[in-house]
N, C-alpha and C positions, 0 to 999 in steps of 0.2 A: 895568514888567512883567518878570519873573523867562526869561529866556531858556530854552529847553530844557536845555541843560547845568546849569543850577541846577535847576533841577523834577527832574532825576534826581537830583541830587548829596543834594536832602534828603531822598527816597524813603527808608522806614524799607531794611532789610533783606531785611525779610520781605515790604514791598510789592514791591521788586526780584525776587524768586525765584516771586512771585505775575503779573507781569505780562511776566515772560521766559518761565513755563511758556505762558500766554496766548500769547506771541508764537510755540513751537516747536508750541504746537499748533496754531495758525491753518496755520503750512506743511505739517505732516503733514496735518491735512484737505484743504488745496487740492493739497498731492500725490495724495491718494489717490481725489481725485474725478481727477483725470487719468489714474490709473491705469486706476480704473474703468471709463471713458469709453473705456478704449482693450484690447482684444484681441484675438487672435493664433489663426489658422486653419493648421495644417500635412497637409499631402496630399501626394497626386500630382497635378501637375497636368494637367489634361485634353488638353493639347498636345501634350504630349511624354512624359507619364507619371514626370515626375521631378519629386524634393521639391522644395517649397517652402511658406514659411510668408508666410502674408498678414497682414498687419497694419491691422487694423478702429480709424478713429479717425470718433467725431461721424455714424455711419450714414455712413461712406465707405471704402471703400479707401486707406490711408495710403501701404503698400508692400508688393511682394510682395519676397519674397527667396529667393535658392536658399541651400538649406541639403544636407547634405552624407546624413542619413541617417534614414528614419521611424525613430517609438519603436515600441517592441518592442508587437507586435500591433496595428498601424495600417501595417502594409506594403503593404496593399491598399487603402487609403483614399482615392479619388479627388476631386477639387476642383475643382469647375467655377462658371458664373455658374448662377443660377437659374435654370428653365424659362420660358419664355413661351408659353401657351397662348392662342391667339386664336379658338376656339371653343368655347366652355363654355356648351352650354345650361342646367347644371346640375350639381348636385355634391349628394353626402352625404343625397339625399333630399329636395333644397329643388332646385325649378325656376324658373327664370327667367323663364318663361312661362305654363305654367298645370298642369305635374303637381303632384300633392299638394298643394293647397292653396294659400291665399293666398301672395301672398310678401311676407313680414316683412323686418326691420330683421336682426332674429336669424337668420332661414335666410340673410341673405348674411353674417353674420360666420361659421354653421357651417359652411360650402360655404367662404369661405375658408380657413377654417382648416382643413380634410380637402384642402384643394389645397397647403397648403401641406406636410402630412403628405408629400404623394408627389410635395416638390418642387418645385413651382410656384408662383413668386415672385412674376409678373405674369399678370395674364388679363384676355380680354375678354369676361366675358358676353355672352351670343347670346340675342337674343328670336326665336323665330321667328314661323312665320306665326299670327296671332289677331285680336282682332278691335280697330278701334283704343282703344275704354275697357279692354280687358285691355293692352295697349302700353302707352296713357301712362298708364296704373297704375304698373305696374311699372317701369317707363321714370323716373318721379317718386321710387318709390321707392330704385333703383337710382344714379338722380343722387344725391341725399341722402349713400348711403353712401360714394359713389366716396371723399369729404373726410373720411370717419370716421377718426378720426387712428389710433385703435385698428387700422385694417385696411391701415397703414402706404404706403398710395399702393399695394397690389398691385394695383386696379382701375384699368386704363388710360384704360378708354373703353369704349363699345359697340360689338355689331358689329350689325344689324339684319340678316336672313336670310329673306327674305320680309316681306310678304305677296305684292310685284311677282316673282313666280314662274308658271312655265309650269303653265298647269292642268290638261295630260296627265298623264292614271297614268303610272307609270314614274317621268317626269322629274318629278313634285312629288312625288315620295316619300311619305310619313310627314304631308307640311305637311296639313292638313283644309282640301277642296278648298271650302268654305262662306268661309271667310276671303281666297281667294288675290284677287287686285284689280289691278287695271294702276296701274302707277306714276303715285305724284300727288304731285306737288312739294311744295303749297299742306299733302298729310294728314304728310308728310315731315320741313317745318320745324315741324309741332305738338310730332310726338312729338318730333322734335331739342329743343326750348324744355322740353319736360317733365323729359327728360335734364341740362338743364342745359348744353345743346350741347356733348354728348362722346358722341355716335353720331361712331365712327371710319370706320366701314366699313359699307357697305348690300350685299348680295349680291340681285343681281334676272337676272331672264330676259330678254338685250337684243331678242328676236323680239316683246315687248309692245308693246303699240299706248302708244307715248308713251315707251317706254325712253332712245332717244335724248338727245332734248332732257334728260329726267332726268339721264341720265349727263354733260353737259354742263355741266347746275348742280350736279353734283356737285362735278366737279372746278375750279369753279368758286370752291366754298366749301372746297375742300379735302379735301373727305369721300373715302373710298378708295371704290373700286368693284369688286365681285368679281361674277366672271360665274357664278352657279351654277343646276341648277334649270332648267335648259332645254334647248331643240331650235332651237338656230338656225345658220344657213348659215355657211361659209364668210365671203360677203359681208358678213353682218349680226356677226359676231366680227368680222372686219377693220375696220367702221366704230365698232364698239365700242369700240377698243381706238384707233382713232384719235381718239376722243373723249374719251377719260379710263381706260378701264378699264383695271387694273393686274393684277389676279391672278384665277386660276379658282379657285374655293371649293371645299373637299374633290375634287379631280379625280377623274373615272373614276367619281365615284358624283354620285350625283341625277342619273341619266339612266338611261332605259329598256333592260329586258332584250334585248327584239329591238331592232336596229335597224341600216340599211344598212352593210354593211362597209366601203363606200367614200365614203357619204357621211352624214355624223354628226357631233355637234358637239365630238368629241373630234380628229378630226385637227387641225383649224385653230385647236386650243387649244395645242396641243403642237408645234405648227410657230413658230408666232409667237415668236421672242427674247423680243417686249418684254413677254409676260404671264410673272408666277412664277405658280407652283401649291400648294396648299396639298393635303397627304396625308394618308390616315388608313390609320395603319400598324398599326392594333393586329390583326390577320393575320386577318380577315373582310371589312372593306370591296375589301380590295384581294389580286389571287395576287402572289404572290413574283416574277412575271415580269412582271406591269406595274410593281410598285414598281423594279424595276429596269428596264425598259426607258423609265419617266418618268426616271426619278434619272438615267440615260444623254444624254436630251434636254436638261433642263434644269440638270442641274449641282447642285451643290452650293449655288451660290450665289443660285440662282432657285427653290429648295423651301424650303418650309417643312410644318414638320411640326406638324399638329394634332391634338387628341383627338376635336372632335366630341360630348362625353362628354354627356350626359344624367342626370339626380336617378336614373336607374336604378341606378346604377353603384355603389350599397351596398345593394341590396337582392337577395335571393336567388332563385333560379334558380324561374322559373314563368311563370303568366300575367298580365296586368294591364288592364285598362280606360284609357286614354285619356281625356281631357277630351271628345271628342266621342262615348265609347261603343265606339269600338272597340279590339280586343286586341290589345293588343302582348308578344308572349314573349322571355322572356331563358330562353335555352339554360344547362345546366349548363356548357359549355364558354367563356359568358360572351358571345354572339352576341344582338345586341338586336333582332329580326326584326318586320314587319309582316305577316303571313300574308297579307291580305284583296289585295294588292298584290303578294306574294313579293318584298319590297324589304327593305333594312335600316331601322329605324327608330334611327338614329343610336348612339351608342357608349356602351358600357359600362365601357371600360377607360380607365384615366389615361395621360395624354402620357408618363410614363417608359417604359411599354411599349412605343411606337413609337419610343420613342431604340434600345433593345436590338433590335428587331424589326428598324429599317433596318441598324444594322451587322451583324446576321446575314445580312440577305435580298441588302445589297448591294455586303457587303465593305468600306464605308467605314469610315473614321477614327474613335473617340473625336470628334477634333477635329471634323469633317466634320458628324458627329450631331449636336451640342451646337451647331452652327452656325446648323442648320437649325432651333433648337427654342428660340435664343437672340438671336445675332446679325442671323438675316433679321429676323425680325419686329421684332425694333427696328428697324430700317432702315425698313422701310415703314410701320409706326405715326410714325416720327421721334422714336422714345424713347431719346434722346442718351443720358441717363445711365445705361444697364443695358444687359445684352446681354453684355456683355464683361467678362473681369478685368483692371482697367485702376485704375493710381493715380487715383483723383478720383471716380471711378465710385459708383455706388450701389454699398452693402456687399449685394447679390442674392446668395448665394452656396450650393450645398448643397454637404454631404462625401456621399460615399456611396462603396457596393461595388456588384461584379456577379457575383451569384451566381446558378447555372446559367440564365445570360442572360439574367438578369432585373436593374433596377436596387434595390436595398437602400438605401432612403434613414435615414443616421444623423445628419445637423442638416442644419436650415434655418434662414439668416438672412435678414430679410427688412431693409432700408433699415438693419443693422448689428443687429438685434436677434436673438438668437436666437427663433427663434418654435416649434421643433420638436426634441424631442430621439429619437430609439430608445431608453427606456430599455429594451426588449424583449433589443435586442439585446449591451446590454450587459452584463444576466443570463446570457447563457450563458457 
């Protein structure tokens, strides 16, 4: 047999210049898929407010690097991790429970994709209170999608939000008092199993006949426990929170208009170190001077900041019908009311507006905000790789501005993908 050196030596001429071209172009293609594979984010970054360019390889953070100067008309371009939104009843006119219509395959790719318009890389859809064939409906079909490769792992998990909720007006809000039910472990693991068991979080009323022990096997299984939604003591917080409970759901709301000034289930939420609290900042659920007088108690590092947000939140200023019949109004000024109750019937605005809202209302950080809306909630989901701008990290990332105090979102990348551009904004 003819060695290699002989199989080139008789190669005509023209075979030579035919299977060299072959050879420079096989390395120019596998260059240029590694190219492709790999680009480059330059901002402010969110910490400190000074450049740097990130470098996006394989849906990861490669490396960040400081560089020395933005390009001419990107001076104002800020670079942080994506949002994490951990209560989203709904988005874009598709609900996760039972507004408008069934819920499809396609209302949770539009609802992600309008979340991801305004920044929000990770969420956790929120079912609230209904009935359990409307749950593990959607519960089934939400499992499903969570693996949609198409919607890039932005769905974390669930959050369940009732139906184990206090059945006073006031403190059940919005929830339709036909569906609220005491905590049942046994109806718990069903709709868990229909999910696909990625219910992260339950929010229930610990004053329910059976709370307890629930919260117990909760944290048993790992499941997180938020306390929202009710009227319970001092005592019954304190045994809650010795059982498993971790965080108070949207604080300061799902609780009744009147109620004792000294004894209410808001002190003993807000005293306790070891609960964080989750806020809803978009400047109706909460005044200026509880957001800061919470953000005072709990820090920086024990808030998280939520939307809340409801399928309202693209549709226009009026009234509307409810799955049970009754009306719920969105104000022109964007206020998503329950008249029959004078409660808020949850939120209209997306989580960017409570990043700009808390550092108006409480003088904190860029950093601070972005903490509360990034880093906590990975923490307490345990979502290791997001949260942060960190080499290895998911590529989670938006650029944006802030124009008259609002945030301007101009790209979203979700797991290294662009998935959002403003090209609005780059017409002007």
């Amino acid at each position: 047999m003819m060695n290699s050196k002989k199989i080139i030596q008789t190669l005509s001429k023209r075979q030579k210049i035919f299977y060299s071209t072959i050879f420079l172009l096989s390395l120019f293609l596998l260059y240029s898929a590694k190219s492709f594979s790999q680009q480059t984010i330059t901002g402010l970054l969110y910490t400190d407010k000074k450049p740097v360019t990130i470098t996006i390889k394989d849906g990861k953070i490669a490396g960040i690097k400081r560089v020395s100067k933005m390009l001419k008309g990107t001076q104002n371009y800020f670079v942080a991790p994506g949002m994490i939104d951990n209560q989203v009843n709904g988005y874009a006119g598709v609900s996760f429970t039972f507004l408008g219509g069934e819920l499809t395959s396609e209302g949770v790719r539009k609802a992600t994709e309008a979340l991801w318009k305004d920044g929000v890389t990770t969420y956790i859809p929120t079912l609230t209170t209904s009935s359990n064939e409307v749950l593990k409906k959607n519960f089934t079909i939400l499992g499903r999608e969570k693996n949609n490769p198409e919607l890039l792992g932005s769905i974390a998990g669930f959050h369940l939000e009732g139906p184990f909720i206090s059945p006073l007006d006031g403190f059940r809000g919005a929830h339709p008092l036909r569906y609220v039910r005491k905590p049942d472990w046994n109806e718990f693991q069903e709709l868990n199993k229909a999910s696909g068991n990625n219910i992260l979080e339950v929010t229930i009323a610990p004053e329910t006949e059976g709370a307890m022990e629930f919260i117990s096997k909760c944290k048993e299984a790992g499941i997180i426990v938020g306390l929202g939604h009710h009227n319970a003591t001092t005592d019954i917080v304190n045994e809650a929170v010795n059982r498993g409970a971790v965080i108070a759901t949207h604080f300061g709301n799902g609780c009744a208009n009147m109620i004792n000034r000294h004894i209410n289930p808001l002190w003993p939420q807000l005293a306790d170190d070891r609960l964080m609290i989750s806020i809803i900042v978009d400047g109706f659920h909460l005044n200026p001077e509880e957001i800061r007088v919470f953000y005072k108690v709990k820090g920086t590092d024990k808030t998280i900041i939520t939307s809340d947000v409801t399928s309202y939140s693209s549709l226009p200023p009026g009234k509307y019908l409810n799955s049970e019949g009754d009306t719920i109004e969105l104000t022109t000024e964007g206020m998503l009311r329950y008249p029959a109750q004078g409660v808020l019937a949850g939120s209209a605005s997306p989580l960017k507006k409570g990043v700009a809202n808390v550092m108006k209302v409480t003088g904190c950080s860029m950093e601070e905000a972005f903490r509360m809306v990034t880093t906590n909630p990975a923490r307490l989901y345990h979502l290791d790789d997001r949260g942060v701008l960190e080499v290895g990290k998911r590529a989670d990332i938006i650029l944006f501005q802030i124009v008259d105090n609002q945030l301007v979102i101009i790209n979203t990348y979700v797991n290294g993908k662009l998935v959002y551009e403003n090209k609005d904004l780059f017409k002007k």
